[in-house]
N, C-alpha and C positions, 0 to 999 in steps of 0.2 A: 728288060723294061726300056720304055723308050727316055732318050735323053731328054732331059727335064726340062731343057734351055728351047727343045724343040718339038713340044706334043700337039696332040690335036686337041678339039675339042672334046668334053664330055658331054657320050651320046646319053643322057637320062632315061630314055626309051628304055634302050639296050641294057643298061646295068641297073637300075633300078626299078621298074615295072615289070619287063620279061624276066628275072630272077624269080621276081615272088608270083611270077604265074605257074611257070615249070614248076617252082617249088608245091606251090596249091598241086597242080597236076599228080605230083608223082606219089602226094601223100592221098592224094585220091583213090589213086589207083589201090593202096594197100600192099605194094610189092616184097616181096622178099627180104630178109636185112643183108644177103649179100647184093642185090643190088642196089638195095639203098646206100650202102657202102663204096660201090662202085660212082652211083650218079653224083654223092656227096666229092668224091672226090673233082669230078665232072665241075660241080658248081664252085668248088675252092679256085678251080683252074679258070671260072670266069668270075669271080671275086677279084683275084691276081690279076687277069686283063683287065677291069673296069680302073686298077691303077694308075693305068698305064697311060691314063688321058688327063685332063686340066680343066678345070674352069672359067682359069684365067685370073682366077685371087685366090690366095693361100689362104685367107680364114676358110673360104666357101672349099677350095681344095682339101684342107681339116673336116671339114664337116661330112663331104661327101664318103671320103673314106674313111672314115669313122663309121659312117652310114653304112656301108658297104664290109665292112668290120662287123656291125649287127646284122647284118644281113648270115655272114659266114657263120658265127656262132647259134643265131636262132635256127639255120640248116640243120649246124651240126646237132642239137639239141633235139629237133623235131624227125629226124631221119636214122640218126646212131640211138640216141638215148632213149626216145621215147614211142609210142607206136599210136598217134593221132586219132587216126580210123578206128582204131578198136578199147584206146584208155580213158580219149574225152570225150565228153558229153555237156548240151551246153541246158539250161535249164527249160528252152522250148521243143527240145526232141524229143518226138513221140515214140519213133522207130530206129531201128538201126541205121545208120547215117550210109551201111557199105548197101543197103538194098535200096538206095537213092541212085536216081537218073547221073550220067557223069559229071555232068555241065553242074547241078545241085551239090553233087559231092567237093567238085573243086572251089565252089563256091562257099562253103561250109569250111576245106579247109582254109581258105584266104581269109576268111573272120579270125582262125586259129593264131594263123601266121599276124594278123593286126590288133592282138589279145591278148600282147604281152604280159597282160596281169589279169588275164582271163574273170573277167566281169562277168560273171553269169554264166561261167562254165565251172566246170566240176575241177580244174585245177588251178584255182584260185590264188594268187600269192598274197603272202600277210601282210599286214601292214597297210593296206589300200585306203586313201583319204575315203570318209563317207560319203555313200553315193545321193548324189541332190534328187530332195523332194519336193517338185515345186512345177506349177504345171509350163504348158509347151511353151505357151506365150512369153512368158518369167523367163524361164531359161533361156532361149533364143537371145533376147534381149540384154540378159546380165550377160550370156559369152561374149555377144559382140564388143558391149563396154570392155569386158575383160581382154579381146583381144587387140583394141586400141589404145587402153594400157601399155600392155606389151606393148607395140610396137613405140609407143613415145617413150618407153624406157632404152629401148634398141634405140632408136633415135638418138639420146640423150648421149647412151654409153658410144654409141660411136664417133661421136660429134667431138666429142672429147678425146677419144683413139687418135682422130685425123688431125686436131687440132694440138697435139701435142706433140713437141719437136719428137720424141725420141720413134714415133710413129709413121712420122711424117717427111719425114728424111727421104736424101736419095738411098740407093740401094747402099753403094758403099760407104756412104756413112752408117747405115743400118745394119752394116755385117758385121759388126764388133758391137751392136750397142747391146745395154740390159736393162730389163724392167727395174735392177736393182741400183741404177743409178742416178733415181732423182729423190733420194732421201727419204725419208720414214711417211711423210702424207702424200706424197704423188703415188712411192707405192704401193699402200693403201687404195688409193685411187684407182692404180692401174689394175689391182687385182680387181675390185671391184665394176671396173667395169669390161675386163676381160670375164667372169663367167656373169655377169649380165646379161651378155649378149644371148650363148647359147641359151641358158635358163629362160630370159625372156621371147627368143623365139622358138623355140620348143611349144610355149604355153600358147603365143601368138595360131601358129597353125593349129593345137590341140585346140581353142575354143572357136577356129575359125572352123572347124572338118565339123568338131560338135553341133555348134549352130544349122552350119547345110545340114546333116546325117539328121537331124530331128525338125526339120523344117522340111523336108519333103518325108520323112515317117518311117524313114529306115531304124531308126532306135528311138528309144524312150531320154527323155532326161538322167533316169537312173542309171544308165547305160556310159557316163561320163561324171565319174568321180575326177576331181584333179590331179595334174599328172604327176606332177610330185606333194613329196607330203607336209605335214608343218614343221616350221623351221624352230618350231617349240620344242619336238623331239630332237633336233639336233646337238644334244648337248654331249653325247660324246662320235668319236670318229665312225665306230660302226652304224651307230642312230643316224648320223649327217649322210653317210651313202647308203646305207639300207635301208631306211624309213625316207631321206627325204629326198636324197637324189637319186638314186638307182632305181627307180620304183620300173622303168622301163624293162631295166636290164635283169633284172632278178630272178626271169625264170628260167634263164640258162644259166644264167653266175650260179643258183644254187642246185641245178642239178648237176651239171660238171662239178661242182665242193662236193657233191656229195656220192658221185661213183667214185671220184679219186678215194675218200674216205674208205669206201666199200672195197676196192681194189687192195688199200692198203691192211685193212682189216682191223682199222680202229674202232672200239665199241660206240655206238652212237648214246650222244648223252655226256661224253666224259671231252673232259678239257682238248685231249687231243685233238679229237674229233672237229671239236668247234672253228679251233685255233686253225687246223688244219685247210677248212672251210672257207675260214677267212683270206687265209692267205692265196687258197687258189681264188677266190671271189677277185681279190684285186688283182692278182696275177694274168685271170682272162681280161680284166677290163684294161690294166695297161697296154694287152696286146692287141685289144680291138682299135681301142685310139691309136697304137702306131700304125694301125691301115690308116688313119690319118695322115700321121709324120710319111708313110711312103708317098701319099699322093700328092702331100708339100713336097717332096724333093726326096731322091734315094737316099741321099747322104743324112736326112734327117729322121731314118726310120729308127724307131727307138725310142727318138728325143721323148714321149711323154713316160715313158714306163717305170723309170725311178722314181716319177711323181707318186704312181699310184701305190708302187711297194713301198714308198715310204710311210702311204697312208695306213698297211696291215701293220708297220711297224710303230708309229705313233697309236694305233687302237693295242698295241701288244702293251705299249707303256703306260699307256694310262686306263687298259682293259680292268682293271681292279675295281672302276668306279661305275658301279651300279645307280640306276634313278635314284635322285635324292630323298631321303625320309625325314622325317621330324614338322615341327614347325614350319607354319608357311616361311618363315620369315629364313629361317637357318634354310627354307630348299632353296628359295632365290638366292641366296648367298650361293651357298653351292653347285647350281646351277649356273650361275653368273661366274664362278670358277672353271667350270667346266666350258664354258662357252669361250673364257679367255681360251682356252689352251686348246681349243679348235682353230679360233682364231691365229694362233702363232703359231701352231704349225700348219699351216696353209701359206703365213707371211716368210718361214721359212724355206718353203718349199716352191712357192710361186713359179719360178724360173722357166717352168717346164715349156711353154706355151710363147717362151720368147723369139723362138728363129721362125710363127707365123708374119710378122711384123718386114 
């Protein structure tokens, strides 16, 4: 890898567009699983080069190989695990998608590859917020409000990132500092407006692609549920990343949980199984994010991965606690317990994300 002090630019073309065309491409074709085996290894090996460049900011260097992070696992999901051409089906196919023209076929898989919670395909993942009923004009309009939102929330949360010594520092002051050392309400603060950011641009592009994508007639309204889910369900750890924040990443977290399961031969249904599930679920996610921490700096490849094991381990502790029952009144109670104790272990755990700064 090239030296960190000295890269070039990231060519976005090349590692982000040309991936998921090849990728469309070869699930087109319908090829073999020993070559699909072959080409996935192909595309790990240009996953590993797209590292290798910079964008010139470490949050946007976080993001990209993160990005590129999902990139590798949605490969490996759609080429090892699963057989595209011949298992999915999306609810407007009449015919078989392999006795389609080529250009059609790859075009069909590229929906596949940008459907990670397949809306209207036959492998649907659960949990997906309700898809909006409401005609062209309504939607159009409520996305773009909703994506100027976001961005004056990004605004907000950043303005404060820059504006705060520990941020804003030169570098060598910055190489020893910690999100943990401006006391209980900065950080507070500081978490809060470090996943602001991603959370609010995420949403930013999801209702800005929705707005275009149904304003020249490529999808329906129904066709863009929200991209994560309610922060209602968040009251325990697994709820908070599997209902409201992973809703992206879910369909590879849970198919990779669930050949490891198969492989190991645990009965499906039974505690092992679940637990088992979990663990690898955060186990891929910490490792996609350190394609993040590599394309920050070599030295920081890692840095987020204890974050995320620690999260199967905080859902392992307090996995006991099921939806609350009873009285409204005893569920807000309960749930408002449950919610602290998301809370502090996140304020415990914060740290992760500190050597982007």
């Amino acid at each position: 890898m090239s030296s960190d002090e000295n890269r070039p630019p990231f060519p976005f073309l090349t590692f982000l567009v040309l991936p998921d065309i090849l990728l469309a491409l070869v699930l087109a074709l319908g090829l073999s699983k020993r070559t699909r085996v072959i080409l996935f290894a192909g595309f790990a090996l240009l996953c590993y080069k797209g590292l290798q460049y910079t964008t010139g900011d470490k949050m946007q260097d976080y993001s990209m190989g993160s990005t590129i992070g999902g990139q590798f696992f949605t490969a490996l999901h759609l080429l090892l695990i699963v057989e595209p051409i011949r298992q999915y089906r999306h609810w407007t196919d009449v015919n078989d998608p392999f006795t389609r023209p080529l250009l059609k076929r790859v075009y069909w898989a590229g929906c596949i590859i940008h459907s990670p919670r397949g809306i209207g395909w036959s492998y649907r993942t659960p949990h997906v917020p309700d898809r909006p009923i409401m005609k062209r004009g309504a939607f159009i309009i409520s996305r773009l409000f909703r994506a100027v939102a976001s961005f004056l929330i990004i605004d907000a949360a950043q303005s404060f990132i820059h504006t705060n010594p520990l941020f804003s520092g030169s570098a060598a002051e910055l190489e020893n500092a910690s999100i943990t050392s401006q006391g209980l309400l900065y950080r507070c603060l500081n978490i809060i407006a470090w996943m602001s950011t991603p959370h609010a641009g995420v949403r930013m592009q999801y209702y800005l692609i929705s707005a275009i994508s149904v304003a020249l007639g490529l999808s329906t309204p129904a066709d863009w549920p929200d991209p994560f889910g309610k922060w209602n369900d968040a009251y325990t750890v697994r709820n908070l990343w599997g209902r409201t924040w992973h809703q992206m990443m879910r369909r590879y977290l849970s198919s990779i949980g669930k050949v490891v399961v198969q492989v190991t031969g645990f009965e499906k249904g039974t505690w092992l199984s679940s637990y088992t599930q979990l663990f690898v679920g955060f186990f891929v996610s910490g490792v996609m994010h350190s394609f993040g921490d590599a394309m920050v700096g070599r030295k920081h490849f890692g840095a987020s991965f204890p974050f995320f094991i620690m999260q199967a381990y905080g859902h392992h502790s307090g996995g006991y606690c099921h939806r609350p029952r009873g009285s409204m009144g005893q569920e807000t109670a309960n749930k408002g317990i449950f919610y602290y104790w998301i809370c502090l272990g996140l304020y415990l755990v914060d740290d992760f994300l500190s050597f982007i700064h």
